[in-house]
C-alpha positions in Angstrom: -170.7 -81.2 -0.8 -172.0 -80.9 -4.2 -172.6 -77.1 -4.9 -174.0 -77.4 -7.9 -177.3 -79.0 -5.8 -176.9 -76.6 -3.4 -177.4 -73.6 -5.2 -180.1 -75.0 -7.6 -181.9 -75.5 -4.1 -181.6 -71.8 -3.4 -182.3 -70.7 -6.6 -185.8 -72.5 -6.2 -186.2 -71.2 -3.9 -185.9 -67.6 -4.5 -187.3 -67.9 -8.5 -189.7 -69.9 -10.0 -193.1 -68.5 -10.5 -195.7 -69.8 -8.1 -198.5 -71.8 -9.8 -200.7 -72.4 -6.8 -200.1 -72.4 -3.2 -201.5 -73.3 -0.1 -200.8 -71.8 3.8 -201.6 -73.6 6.5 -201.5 -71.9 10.2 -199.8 -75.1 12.6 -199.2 -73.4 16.0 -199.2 -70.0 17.9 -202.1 -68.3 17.0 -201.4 -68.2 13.1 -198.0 -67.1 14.1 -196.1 -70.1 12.9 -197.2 -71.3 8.9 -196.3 -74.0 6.5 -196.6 -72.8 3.0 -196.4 -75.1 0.0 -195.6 -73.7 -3.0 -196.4 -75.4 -6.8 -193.5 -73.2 -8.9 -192.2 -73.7 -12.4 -189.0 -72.9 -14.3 -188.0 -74.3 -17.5 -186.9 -77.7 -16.5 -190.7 -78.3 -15.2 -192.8 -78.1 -11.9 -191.2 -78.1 -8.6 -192.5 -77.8 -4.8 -190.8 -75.6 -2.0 -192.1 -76.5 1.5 -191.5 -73.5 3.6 -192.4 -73.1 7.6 -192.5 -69.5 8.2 -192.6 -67.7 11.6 -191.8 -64.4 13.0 -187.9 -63.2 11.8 -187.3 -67.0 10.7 -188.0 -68.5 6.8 -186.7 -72.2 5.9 -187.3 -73.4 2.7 -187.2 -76.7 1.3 -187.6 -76.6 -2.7 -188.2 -80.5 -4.1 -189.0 -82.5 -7.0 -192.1 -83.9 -7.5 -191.6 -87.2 -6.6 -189.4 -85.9 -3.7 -192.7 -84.6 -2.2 -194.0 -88.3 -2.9 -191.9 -89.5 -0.7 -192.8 -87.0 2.1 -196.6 -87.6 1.8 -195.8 -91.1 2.3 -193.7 -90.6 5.2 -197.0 -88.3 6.5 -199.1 -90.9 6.2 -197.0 -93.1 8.3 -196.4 -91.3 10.8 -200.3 -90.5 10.7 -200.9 -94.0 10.7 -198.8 -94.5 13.6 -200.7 -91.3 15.8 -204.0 -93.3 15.6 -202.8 -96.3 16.5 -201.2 -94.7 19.5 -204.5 -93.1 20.1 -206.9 -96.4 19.9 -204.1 -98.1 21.7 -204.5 -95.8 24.6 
């Protein structure tokens, strides 16, 4: 395991300061949000993807082009959804 990864992943996403973020409610009533989070630290911008719900936080803090790589696998899968839905 390299710890040197896994504790600049942690201190993401703990620090930073938050340059613009966005919530989105996905499921039980608002109780369940994704949150994506723009920060910044000296070595340049950075995203955390967090899903937060009641007494459980996960973060996931990324490079920019890590978050590329995400939005293409989104539109993929969103690709593949209406396809299953014209198909059907």
């Amino acid at each position: 395991m390299d710890f040197k990864r896994f504790y600049r992943g942690i201190r993401r996403a703990t620090t930073g300061r938050v340059a613009q973020q966005i919530d989105t409610d996905i499921a039980s009533l608002g109780a369940v949000k994704i949150s994506l989070r723009l920060k910044t630290e000296r070595d340049g911008p950075y995203v955390v993807l967090a899903l937060i719900s009641p007494g459980n936080y996960q973060y996931c803090p990324m490079d920019v082009g890590e978050l590329d790589l995400v939005i293409e696998a989104m539109h993929e899968i969103r690709d593949a959804a209406v396809k299953l839905q014209i198909s059907n």
